[in-house]
N, C-alpha and C positions, 0 to 999 in steps of 0.2 A: 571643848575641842570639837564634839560632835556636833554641836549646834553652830558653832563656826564654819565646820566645811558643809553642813546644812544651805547656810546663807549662801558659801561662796556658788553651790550646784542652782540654786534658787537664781541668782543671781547669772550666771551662763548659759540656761536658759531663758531668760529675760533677754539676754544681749542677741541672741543666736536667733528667736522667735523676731526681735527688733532687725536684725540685719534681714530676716527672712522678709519680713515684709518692704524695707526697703527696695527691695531685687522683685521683689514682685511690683510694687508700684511703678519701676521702670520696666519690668515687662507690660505690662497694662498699657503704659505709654503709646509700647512700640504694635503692641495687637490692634490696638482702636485705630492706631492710623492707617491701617489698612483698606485701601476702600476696595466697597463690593463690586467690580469690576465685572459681573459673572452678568448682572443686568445690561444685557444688551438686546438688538434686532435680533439674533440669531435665538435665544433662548424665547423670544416674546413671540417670534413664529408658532414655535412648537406650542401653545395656548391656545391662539388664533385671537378669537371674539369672548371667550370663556371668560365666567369672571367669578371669582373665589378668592379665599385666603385661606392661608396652611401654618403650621409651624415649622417652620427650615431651621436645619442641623448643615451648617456650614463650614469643612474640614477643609485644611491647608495648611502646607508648612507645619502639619500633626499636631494642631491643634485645631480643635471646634467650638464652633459661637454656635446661637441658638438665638433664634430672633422671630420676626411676623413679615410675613410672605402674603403679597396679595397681587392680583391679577384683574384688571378691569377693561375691556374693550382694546384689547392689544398692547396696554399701557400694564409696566410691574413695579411694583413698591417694597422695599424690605428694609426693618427695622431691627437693630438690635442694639442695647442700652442708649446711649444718648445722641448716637449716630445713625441714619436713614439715608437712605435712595431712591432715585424714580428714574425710573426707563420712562420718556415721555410718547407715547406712540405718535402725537403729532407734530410736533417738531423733528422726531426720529434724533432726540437726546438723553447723554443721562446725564443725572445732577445729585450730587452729593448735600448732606444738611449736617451741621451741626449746632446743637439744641445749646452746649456751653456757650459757644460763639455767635447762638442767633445769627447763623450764616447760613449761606451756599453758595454753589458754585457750580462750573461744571465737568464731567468728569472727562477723561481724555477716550476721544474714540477706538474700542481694540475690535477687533474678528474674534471672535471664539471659535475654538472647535467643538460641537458638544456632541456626546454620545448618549443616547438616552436606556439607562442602565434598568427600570421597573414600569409601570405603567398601574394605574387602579382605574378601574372602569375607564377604561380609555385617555383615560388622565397620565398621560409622562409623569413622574413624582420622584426620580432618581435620575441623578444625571452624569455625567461628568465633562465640566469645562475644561478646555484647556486654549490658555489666549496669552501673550507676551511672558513667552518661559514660565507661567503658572498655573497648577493644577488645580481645581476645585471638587471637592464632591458636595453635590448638594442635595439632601433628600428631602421631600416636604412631606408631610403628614398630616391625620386629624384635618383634614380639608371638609370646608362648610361653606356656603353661600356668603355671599361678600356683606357686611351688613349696610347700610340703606347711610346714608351721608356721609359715609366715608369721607374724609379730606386728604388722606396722603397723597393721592394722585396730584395735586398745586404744590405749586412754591410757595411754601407760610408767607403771610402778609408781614410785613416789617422788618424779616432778614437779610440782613445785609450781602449785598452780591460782591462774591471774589470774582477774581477774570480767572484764576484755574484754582481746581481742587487741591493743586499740590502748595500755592499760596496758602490757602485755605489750612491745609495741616500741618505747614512748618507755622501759624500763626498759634495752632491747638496746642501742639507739640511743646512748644516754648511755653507755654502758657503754665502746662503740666507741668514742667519741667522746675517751674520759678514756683509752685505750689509748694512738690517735693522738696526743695531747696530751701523753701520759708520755713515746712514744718520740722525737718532737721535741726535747720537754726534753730529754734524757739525748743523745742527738745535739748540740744547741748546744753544751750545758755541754763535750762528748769534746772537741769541732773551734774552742772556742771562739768560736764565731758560733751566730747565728739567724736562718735563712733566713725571708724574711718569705712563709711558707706560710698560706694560712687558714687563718683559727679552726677549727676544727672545732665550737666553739659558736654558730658565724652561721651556719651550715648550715641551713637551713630545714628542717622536720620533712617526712618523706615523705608523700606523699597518701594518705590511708586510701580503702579502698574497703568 
């Protein structure tokens, strides 16, 4: 009997650890599609010609990413898992990438309001955005000299161009979404059961900004 209800406790956290991760691979979904909207003219002023990279700690919506922040001749780059952007100083746009989709695109024009919240050696390094009902805080750190061939500043060679970024992440979005969906499947069918995990297509689309 004790080794019975052993298994059955064994066994409900197995199920509860398996729903847990569920619920997070659809939050995952819905975080990454967020684009970094915070790269604009308004934040590539306060730079000027500087040219550096940092570590950015990027809060919103109470949650924070952590990614690579770089700064070249007016132009801003930032990188966090498989997703990137470029504020392009000479075009005066910004462009979204995604590494899954060997894409991009471009991203939609906002104003920002920023507040520049710290400074290190005359370096801005805290800030707070605020542009189409969203808030950002963004702090950089560990800031170093840029290093010498940089490539983020281009559009990788061979990526496929969307005509908008928000094409662009209902294309990502779905993609995730049919992953999460496969690998359930193939889980029921192993363990002969189906844990009744969401849809991953009720999911509501992330908020564009």
């Amino acid at each position: 009997m004790k080794f019975f209800a052993v298994c059955i406790s064994i066994a409900a956290v197995a199920l509860a650890a398996g729903c847990a991760k569920d619920r997070e691979d659809q939050a995952l979904v819905m975080r990454r599609s967020e684009p970094p909207t915070f790269l604009s003219a308004e934040l590539a002023a306060l730079f000027g010609q500087r040219n550096f990279s940092a570590r950015a700690e990027v809060t919103s919506h109470g949650s924070t990413s952590i990614g690579d922040f770089s700064a070249r001749n007016g132009s801003l780059a930032f990188k966090a898992g498989d997703m990137s952007a470029l504020w392009d100083a000479l075009t005066q746009k910004a462009y979204l990438f995604s590494e899954p989709l060997q894409a991009y695109a471009p991203m939609r024009a906002i104003t920002n309001e920023i507040e520049v919240l710290a400074k290190e050696d005359g370096l801005p390094t805290r800030f707070e955005i605020a542009g189409s009902g969203r808030v950002v805080i963004l702090n950089l750190s560990k800031i170093r000299p840029l290093a010498a061939g940089t490539d983020e500043f281009s559009i990788p060679s061979g990526f496929k161009a969307y005509e908008t970024s928000e094409s662009m992440l209902s294309e990502l979005d779905l993609r995730r979404r049919d992953l999460i969906r496969a690998r359930d499947q193939a889980r029921a069918e192993k363990y002969g059961t189906s844990r009744a995990a969401e849809d991953p297509a009720k999911l509501q689309p992330p908020p564009r900004y």
